[in-house]
mmCIF file as gemmi writes it, N, C-alpha and C atoms, coordinates in Angstrom:
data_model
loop_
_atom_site.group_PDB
_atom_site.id
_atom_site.type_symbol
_atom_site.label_atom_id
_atom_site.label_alt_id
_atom_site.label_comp_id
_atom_site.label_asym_id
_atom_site.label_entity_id
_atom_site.label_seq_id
_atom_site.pdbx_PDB_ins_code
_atom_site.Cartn_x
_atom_site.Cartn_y
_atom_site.Cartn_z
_atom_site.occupancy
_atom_site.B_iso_or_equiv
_atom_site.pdbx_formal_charge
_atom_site.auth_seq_id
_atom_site.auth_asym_id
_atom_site.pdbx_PDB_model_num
ATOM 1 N N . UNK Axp A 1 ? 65.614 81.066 79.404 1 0 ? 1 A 1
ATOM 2 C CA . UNK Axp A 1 ? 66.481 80.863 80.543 1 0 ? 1 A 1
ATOM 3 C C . UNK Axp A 1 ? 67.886 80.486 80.061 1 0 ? 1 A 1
ATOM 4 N N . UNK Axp A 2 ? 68.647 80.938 80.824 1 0 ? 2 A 1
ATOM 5 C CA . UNK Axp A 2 ? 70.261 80.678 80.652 1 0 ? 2 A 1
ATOM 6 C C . UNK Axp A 2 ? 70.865 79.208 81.619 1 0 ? 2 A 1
ATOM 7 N N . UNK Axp A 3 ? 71.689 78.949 80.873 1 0 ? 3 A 1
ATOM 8 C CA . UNK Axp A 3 ? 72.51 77.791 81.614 1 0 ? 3 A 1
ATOM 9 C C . UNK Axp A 3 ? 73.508 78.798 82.553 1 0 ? 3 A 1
ATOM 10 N N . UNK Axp A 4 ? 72.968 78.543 83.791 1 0 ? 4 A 1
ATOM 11 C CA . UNK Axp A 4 ? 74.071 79.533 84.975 1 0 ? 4 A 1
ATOM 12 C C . UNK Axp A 4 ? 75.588 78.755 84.933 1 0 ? 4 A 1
ATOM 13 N N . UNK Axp A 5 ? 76.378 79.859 85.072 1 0 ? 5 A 1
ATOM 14 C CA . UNK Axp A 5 ? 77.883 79.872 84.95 1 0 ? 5 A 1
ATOM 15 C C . UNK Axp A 5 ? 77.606 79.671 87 1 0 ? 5 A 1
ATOM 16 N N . UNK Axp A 6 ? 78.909 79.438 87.346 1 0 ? 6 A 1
ATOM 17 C CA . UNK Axp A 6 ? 78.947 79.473 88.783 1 0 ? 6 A 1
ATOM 18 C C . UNK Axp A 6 ? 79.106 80.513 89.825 1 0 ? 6 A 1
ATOM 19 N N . UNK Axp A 7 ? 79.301 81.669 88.826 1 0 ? 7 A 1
ATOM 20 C CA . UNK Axp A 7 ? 78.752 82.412 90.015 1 0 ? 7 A 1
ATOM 21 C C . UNK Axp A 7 ? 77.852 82.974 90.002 1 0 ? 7 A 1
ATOM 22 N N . UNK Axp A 8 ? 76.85 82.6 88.988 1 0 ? 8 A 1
ATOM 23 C CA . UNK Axp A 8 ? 75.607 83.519 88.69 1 0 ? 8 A 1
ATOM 24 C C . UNK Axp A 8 ? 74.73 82.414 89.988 1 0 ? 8 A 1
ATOM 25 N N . UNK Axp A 9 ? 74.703 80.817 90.186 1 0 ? 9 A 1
ATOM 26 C CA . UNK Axp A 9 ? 74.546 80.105 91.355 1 0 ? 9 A 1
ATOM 27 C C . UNK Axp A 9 ? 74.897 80.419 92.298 1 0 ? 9 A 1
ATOM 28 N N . UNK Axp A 10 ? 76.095 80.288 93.038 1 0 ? 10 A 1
ATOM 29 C CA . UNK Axp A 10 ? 76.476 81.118 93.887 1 0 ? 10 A 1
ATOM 30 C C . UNK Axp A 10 ? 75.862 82.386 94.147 1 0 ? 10 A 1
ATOM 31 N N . UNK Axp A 11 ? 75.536 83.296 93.423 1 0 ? 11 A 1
ATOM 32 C CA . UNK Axp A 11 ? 74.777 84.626 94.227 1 0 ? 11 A 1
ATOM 33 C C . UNK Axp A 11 ? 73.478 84.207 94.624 1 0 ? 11 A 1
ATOM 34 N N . UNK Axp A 12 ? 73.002 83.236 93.669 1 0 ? 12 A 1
ATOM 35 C CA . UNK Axp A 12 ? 71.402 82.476 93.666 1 0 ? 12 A 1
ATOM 36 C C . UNK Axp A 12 ? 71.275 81.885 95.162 1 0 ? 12 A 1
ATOM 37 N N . UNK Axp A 13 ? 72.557 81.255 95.814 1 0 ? 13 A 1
ATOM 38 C CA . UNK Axp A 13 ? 72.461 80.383 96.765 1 0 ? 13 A 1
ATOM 39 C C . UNK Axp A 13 ? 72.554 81.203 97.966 1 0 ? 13 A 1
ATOM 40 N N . UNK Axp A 14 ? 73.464 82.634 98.027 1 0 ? 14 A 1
ATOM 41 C CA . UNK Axp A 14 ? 73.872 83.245 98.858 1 0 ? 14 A 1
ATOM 42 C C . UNK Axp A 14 ? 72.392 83.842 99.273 1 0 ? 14 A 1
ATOM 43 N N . UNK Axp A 15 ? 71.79 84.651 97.963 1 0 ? 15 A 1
ATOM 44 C CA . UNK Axp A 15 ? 70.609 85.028 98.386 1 0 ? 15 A 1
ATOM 45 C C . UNK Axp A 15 ? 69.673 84.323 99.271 1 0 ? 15 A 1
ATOM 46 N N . UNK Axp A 16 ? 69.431 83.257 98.283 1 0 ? 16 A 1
ATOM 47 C CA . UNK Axp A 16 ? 68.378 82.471 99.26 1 0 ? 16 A 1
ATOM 48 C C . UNK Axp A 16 ? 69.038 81.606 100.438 1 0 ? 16 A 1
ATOM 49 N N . UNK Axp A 17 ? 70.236 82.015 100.916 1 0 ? 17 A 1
ATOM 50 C CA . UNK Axp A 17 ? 70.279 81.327 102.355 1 0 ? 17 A 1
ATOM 51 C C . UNK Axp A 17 ? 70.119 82.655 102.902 1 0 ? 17 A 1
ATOM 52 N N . UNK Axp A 18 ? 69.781 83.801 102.738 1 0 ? 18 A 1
ATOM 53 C CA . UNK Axp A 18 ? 69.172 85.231 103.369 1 0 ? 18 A 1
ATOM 54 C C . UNK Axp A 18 ? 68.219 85.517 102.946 1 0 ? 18 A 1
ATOM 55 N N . UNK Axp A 19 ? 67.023 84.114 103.161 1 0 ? 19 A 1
ATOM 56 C CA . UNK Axp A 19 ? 65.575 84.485 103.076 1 0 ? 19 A 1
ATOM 57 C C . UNK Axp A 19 ? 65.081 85.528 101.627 1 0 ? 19 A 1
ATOM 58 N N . UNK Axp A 20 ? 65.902 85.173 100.57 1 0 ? 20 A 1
ATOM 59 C CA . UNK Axp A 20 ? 66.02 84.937 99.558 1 0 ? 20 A 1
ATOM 60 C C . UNK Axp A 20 ? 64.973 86.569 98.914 1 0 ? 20 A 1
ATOM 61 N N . UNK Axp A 21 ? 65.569 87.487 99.862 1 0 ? 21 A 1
ATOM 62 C CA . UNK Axp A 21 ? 64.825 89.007 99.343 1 0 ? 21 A 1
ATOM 63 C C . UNK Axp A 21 ? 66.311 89.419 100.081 1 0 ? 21 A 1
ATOM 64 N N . UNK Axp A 22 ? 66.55 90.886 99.652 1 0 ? 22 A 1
ATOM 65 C CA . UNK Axp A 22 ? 67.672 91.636 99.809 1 0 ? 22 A 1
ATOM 66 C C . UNK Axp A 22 ? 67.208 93.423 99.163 1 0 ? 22 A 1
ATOM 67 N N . UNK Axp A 23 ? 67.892 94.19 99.996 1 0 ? 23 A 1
ATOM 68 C CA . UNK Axp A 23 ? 67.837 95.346 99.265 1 0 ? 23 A 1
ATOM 69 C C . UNK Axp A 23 ? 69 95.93 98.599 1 0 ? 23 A 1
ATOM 70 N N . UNK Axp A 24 ? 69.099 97.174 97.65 1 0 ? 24 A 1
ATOM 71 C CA . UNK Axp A 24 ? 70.619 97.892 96.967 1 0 ? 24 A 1
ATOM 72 C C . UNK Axp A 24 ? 70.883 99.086 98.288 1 0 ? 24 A 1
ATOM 73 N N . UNK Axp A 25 ? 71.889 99.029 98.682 1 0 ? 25 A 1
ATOM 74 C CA . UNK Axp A 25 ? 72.043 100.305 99.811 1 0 ? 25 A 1
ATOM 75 C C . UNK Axp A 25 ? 72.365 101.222 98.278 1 0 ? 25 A 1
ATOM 76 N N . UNK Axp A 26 ? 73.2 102.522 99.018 1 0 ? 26 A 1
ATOM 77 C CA . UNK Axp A 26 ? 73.007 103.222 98.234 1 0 ? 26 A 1
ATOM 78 C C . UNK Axp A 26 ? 74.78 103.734 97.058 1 0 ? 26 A 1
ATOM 79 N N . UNK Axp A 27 ? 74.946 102.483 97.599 1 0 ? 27 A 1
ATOM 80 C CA . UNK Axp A 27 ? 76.414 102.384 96.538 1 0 ? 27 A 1
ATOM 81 C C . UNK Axp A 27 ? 75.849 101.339 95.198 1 0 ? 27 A 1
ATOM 82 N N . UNK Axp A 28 ? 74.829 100.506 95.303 1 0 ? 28 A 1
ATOM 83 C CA . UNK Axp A 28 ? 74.273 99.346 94.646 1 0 ? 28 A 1
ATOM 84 C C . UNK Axp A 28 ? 74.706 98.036 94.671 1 0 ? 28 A 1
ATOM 85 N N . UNK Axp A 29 ? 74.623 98.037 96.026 1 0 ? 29 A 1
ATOM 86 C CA . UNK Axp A 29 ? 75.458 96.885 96.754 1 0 ? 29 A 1
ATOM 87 C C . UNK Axp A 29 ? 74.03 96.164 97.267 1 0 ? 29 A 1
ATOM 88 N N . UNK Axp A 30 ? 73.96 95.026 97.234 1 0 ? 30 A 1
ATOM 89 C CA . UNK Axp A 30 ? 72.972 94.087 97.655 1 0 ? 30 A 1
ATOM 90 C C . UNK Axp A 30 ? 72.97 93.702 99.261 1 0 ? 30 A 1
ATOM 91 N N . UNK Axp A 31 ? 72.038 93.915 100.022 1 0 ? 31 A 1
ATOM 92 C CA . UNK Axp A 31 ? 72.509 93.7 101.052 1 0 ? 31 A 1
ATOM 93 C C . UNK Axp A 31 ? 71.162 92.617 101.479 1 0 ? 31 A 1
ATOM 94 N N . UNK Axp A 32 ? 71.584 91.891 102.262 1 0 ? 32 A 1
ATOM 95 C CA . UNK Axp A 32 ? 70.626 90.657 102.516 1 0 ? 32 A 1
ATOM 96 C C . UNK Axp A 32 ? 70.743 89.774 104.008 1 0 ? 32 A 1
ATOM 97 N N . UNK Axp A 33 ? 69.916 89.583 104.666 1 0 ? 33 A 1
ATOM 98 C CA . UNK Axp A 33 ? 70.131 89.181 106.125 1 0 ? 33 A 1
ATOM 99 C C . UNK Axp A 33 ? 71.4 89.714 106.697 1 0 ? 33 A 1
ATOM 100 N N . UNK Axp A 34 ? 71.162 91.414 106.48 1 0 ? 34 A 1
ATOM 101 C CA . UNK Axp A 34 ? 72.389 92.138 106.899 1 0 ? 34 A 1
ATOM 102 C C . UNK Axp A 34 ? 73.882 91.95 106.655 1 0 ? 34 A 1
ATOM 103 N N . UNK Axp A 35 ? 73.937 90.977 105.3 1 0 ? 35 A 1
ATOM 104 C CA . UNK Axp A 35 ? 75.201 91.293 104.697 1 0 ? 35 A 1
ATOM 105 C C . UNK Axp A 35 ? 75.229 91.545 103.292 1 0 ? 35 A 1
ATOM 106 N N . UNK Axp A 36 ? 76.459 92.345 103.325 1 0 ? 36 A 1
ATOM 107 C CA . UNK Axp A 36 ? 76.461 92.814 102.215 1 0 ? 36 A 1
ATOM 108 C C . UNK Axp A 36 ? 76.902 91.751 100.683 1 0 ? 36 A 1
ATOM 109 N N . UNK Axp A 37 ? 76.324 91.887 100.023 1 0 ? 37 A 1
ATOM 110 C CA . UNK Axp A 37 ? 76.668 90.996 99.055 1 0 ? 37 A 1
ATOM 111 C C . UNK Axp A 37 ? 77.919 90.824 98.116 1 0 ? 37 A 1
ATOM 112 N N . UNK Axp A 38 ? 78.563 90.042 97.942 1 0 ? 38 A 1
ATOM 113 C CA . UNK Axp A 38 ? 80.339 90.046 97.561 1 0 ? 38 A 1
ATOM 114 C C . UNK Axp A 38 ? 79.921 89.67 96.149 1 0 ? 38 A 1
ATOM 115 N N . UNK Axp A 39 ? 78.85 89.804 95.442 1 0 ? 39 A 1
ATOM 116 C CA . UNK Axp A 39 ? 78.052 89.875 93.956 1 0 ? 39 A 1
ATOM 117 C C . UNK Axp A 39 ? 78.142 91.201 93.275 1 0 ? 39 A 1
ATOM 118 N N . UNK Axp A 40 ? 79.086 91.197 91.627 1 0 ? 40 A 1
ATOM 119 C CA . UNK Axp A 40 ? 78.476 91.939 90.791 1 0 ? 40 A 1
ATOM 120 C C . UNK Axp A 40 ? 77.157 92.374 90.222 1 0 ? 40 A 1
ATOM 121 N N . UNK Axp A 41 ? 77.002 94.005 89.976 1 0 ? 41 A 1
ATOM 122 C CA . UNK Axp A 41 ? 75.446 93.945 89.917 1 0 ? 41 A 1
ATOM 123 C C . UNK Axp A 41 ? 75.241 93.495 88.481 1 0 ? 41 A 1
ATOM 124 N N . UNK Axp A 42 ? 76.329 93.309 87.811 1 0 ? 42 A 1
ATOM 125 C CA . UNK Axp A 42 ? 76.139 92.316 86.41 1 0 ? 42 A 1
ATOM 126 C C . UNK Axp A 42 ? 75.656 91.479 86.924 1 0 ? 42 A 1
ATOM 127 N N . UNK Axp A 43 ? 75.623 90.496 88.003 1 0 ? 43 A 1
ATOM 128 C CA . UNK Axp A 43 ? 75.48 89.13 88.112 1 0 ? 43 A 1
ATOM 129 C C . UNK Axp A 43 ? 74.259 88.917 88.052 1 0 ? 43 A 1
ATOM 130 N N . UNK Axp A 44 ? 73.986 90.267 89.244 1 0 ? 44 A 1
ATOM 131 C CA . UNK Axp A 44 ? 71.971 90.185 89.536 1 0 ? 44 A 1
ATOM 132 C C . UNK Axp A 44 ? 71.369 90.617 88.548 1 0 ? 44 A 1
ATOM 133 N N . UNK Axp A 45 ? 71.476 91.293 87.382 1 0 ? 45 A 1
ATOM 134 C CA . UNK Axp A 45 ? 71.554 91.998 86.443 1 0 ? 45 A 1
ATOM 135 C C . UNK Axp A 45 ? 70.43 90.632 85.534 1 0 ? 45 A 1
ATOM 136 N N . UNK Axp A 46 ? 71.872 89.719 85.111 1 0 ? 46 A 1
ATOM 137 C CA . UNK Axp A 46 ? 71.712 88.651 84.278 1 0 ? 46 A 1
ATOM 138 C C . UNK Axp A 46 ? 70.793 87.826 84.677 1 0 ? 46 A 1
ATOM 139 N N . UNK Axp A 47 ? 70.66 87.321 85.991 1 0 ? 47 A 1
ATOM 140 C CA . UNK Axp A 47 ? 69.77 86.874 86.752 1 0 ? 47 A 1
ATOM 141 C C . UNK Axp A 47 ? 68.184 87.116 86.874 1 0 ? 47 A 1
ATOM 142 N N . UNK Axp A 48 ? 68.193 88.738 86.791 1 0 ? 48 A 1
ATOM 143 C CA . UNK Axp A 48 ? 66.592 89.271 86.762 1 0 ? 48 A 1
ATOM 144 C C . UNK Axp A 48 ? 66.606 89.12 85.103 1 0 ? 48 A 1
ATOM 145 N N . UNK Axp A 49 ? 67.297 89.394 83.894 1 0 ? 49 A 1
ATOM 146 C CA . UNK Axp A 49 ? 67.372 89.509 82.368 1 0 ? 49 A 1
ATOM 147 C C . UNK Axp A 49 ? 66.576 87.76 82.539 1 0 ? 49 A 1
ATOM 148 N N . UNK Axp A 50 ? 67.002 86.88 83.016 1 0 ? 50 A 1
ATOM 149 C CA . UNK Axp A 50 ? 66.573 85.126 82.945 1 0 ? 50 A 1
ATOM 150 C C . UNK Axp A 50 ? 65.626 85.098 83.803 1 0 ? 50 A 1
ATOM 151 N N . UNK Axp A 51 ? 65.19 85.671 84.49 1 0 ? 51 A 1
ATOM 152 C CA . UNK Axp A 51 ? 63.863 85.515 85.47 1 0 ? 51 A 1
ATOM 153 C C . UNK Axp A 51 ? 63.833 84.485 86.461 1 0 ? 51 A 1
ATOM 154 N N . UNK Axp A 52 ? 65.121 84.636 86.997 1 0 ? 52 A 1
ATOM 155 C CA . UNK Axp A 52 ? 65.467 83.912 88.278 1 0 ? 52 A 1
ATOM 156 C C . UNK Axp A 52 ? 65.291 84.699 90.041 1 0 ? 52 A 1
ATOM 157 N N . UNK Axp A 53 ? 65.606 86.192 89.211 1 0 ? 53 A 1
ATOM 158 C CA . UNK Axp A 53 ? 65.218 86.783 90.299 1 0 ? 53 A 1
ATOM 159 C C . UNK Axp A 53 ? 64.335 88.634 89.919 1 0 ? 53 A 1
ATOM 160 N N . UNK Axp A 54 ? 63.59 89.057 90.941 1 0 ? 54 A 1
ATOM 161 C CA . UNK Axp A 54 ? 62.957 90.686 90.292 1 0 ? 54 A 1
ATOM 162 C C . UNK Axp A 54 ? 63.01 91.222 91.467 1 0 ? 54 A 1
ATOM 163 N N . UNK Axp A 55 ? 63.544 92.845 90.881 1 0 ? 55 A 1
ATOM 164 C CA . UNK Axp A 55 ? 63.726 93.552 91.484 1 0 ? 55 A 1
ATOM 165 C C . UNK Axp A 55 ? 62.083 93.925 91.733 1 0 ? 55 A 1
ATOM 166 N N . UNK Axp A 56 ? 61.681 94.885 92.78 1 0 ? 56 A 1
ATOM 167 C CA . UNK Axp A 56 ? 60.666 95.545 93.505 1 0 ? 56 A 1
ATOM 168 C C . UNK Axp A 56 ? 60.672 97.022 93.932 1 0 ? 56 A 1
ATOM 169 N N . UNK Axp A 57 ? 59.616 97.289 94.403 1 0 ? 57 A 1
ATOM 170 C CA . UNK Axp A 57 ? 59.452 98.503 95.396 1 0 ? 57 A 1
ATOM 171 C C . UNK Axp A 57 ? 60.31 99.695 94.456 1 0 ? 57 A 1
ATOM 172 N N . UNK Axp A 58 ? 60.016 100.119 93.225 1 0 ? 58 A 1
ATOM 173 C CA . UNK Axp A 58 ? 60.904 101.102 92.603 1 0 ? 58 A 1
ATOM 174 C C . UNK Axp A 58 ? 62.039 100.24 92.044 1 0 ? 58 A 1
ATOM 175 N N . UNK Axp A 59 ? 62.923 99.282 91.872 1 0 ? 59 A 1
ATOM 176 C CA . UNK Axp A 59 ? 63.888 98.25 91.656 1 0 ? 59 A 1
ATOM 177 C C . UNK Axp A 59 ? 64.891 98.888 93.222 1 0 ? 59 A 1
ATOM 178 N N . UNK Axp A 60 ? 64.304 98.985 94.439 1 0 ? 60 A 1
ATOM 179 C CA . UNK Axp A 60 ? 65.148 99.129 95.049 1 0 ? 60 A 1
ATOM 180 C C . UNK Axp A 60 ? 65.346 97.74 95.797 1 0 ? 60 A 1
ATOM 181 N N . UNK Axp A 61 ? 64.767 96.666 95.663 1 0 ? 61 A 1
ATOM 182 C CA . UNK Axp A 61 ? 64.489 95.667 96.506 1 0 ? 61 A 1
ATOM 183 C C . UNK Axp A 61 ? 64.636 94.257 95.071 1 0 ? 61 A 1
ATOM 184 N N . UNK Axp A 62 ? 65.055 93.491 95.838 1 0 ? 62 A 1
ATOM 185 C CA . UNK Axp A 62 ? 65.484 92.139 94.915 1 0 ? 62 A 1
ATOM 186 C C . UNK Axp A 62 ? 65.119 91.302 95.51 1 0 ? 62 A 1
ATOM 187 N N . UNK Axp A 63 ? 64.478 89.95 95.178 1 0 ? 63 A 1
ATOM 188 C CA . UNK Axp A 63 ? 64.059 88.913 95.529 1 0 ? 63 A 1
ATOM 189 C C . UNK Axp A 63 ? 63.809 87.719 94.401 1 0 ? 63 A 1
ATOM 190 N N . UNK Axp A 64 ? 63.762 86.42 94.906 1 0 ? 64 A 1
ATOM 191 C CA . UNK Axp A 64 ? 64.267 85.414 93.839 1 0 ? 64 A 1
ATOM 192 C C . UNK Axp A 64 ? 62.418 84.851 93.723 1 0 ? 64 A 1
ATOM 193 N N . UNK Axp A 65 ? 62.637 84.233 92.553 1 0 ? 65 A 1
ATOM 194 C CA . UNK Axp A 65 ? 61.459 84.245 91.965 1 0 ? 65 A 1
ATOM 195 C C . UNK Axp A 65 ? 61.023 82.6 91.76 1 0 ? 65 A 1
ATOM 196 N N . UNK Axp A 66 ? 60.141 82.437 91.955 1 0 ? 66 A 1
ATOM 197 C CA . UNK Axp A 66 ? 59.538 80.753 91.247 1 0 ? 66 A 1
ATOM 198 C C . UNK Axp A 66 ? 60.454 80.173 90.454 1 0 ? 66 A 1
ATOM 199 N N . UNK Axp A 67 ? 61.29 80.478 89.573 1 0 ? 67 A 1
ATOM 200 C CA . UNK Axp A 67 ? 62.045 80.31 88.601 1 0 ? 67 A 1
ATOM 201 C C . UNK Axp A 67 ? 63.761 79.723 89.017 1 0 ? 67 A 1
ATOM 202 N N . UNK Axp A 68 ? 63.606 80.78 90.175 1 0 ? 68 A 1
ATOM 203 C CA . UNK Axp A 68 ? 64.966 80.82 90.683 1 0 ? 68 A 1
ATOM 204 C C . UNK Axp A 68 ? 64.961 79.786 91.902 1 0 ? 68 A 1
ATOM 205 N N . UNK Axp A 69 ? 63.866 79.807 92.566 1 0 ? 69 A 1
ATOM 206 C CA . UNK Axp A 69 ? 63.505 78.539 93.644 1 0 ? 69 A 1
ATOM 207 C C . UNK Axp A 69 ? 63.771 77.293 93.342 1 0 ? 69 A 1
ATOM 208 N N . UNK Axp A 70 ? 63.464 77.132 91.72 1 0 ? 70 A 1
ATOM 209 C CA . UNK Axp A 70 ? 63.297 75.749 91.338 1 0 ? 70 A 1
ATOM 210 C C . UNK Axp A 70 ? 64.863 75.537 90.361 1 0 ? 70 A 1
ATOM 211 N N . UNK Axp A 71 ? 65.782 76.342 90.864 1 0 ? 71 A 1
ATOM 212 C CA . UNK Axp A 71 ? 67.394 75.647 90.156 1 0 ? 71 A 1
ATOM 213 C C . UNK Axp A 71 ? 68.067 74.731 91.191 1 0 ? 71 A 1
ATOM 214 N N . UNK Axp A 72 ? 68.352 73.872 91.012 1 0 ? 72 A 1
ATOM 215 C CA . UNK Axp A 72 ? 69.272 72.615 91.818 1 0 ? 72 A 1
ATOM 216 C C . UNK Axp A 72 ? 70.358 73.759 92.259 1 0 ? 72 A 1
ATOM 217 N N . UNK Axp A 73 ? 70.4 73.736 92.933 1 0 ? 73 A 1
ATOM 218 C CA . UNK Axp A 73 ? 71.75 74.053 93.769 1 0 ? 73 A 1
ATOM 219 C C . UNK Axp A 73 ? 73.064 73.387 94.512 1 0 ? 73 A 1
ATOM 220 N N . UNK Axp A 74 ? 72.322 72.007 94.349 1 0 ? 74 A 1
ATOM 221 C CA . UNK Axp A 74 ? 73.3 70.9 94.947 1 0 ? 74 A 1
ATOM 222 C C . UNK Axp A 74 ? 74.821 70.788 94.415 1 0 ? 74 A 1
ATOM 223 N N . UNK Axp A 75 ? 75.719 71.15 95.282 1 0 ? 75 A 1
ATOM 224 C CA . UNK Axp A 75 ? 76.913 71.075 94.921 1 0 ? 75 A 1
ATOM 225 C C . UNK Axp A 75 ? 77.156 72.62 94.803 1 0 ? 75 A 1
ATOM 226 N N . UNK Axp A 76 ? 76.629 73.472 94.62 1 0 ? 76 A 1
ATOM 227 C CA . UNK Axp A 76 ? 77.438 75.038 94.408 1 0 ? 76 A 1
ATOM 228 C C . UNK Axp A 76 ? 77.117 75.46 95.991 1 0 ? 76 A 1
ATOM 229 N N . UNK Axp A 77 ? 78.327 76.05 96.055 1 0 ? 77 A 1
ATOM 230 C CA . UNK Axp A 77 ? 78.531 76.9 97.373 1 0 ? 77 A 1
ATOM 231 C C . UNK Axp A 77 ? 78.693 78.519 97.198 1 0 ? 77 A 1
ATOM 232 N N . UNK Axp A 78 ? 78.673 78.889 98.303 1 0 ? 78 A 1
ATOM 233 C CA . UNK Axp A 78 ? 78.432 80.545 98.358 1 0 ? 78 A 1
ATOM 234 C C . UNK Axp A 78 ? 80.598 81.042 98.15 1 0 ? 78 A 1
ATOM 235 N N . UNK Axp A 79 ? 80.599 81.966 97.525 1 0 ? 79 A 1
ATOM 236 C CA . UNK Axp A 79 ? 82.004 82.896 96.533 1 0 ? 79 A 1
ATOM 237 C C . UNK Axp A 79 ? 82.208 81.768 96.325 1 0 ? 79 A 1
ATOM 238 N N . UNK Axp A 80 ? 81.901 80.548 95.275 1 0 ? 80 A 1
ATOM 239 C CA . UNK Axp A 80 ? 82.945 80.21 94.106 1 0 ? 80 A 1
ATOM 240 C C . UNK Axp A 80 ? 83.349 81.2 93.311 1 0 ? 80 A 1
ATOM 241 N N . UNK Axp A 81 ? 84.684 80.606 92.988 1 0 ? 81 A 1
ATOM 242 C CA . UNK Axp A 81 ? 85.41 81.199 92.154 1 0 ? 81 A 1
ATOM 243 C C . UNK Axp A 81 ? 84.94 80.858 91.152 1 0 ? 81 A 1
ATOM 244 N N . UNK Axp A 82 ? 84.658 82.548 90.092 1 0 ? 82 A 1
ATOM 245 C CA . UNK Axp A 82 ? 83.891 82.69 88.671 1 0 ? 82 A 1
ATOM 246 C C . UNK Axp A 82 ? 85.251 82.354 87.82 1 0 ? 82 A 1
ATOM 247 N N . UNK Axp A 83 ? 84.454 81.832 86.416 1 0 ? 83 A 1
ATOM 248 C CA . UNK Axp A 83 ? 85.428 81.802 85.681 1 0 ? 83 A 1
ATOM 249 C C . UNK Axp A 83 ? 85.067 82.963 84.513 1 0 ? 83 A 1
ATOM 250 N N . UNK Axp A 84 ? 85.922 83.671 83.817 1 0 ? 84 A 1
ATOM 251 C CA . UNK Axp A 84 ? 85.969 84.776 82.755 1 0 ? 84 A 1
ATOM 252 C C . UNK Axp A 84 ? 85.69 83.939 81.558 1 0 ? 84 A 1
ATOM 253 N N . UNK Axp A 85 ? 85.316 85.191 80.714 1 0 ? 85 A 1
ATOM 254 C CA . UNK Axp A 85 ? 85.016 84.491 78.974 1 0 ? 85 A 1
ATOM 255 C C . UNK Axp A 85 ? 86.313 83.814 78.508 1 0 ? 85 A 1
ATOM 256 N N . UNK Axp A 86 ? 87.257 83.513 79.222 1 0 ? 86 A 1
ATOM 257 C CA . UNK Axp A 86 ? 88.258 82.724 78.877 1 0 ? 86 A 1
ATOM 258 C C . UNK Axp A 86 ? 88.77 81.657 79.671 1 0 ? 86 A 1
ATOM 259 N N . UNK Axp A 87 ? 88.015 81.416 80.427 1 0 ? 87 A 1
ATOM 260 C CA . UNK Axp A 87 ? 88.155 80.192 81.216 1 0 ? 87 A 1
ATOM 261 C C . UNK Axp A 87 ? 89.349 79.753 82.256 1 0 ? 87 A 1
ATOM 262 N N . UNK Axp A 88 ? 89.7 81.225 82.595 1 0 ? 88 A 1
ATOM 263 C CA . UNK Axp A 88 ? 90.417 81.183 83.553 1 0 ? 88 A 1
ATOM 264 C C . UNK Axp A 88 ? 90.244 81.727 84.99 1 0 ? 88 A 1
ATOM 265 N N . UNK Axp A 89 ? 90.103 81.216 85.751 1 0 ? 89 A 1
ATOM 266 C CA . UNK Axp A 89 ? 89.592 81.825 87.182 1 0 ? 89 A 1
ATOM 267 C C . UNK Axp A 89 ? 90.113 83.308 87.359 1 0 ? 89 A 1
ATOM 268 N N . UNK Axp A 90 ? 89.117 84.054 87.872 1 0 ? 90 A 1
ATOM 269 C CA . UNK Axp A 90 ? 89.134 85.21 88.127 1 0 ? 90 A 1
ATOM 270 C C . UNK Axp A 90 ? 90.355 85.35 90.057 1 0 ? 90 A 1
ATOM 271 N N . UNK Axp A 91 ? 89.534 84.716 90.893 1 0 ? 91 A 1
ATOM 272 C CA . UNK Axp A 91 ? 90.329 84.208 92.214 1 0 ? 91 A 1
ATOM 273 C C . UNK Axp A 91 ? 91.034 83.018 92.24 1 0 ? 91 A 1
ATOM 274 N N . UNK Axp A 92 ? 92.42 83.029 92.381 1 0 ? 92 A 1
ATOM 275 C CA . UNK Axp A 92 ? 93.391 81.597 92.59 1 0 ? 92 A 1
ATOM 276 C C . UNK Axp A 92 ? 94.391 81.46 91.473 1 0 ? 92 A 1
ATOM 277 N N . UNK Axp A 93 ? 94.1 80.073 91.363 1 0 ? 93 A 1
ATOM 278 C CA . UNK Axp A 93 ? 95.218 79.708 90.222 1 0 ? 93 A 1
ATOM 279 C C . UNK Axp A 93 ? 94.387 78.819 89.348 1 0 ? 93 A 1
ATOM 280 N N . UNK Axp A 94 ? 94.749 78.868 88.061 1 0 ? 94 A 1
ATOM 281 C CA . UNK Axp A 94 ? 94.146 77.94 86.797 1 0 ? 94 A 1
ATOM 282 C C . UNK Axp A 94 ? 94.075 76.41 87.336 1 0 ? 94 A 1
């Protein structure tokens, strides 16, 4: 398992406040209690690679896993701003 960066949480949290299953429409966009997900599919990517969350049904379907149930979430909210391999915010100002 990986130490989650904040927005790899953030997608974790977004998911599971949409009953924590989602499907890829057909751009590979995550879509989940009918919204679309504002998540790189790197993000979910890294996420299923750590076994926080698995794809299904052909990998057309995503859902969070025992693994991913049991990360604290306290304190991360849904689009924080990610930070890059250089530690500078991707959205805003440093």
């Amino acid at each position: 398992m990986i130490i989650m960066g904040k927005a790899h949480k953030s997608a974790l949290l977004w998911l599971k406040n949409r009953n924590g299953d989602g499907v890829f429409d057909r751009n590979g966009i995550l879509v989940a209690g009918g919204e679309r997900g504002p998540y790189m599919r790197a993000t979910w990517k890294r996420l299923e690679e750590n076994g926080y969350v698995e794809r299904y049904l052909g990998n057309k379907r995503l859902r969070i896993t025992d693994a991913g149930h049991s990360v604290d979430l306290n304190g991360v909210s849904e689009n924080d701003p990610c930070d890059d391999e250089f530690g500078k915010k991707r959205h805003g100002h440093d």
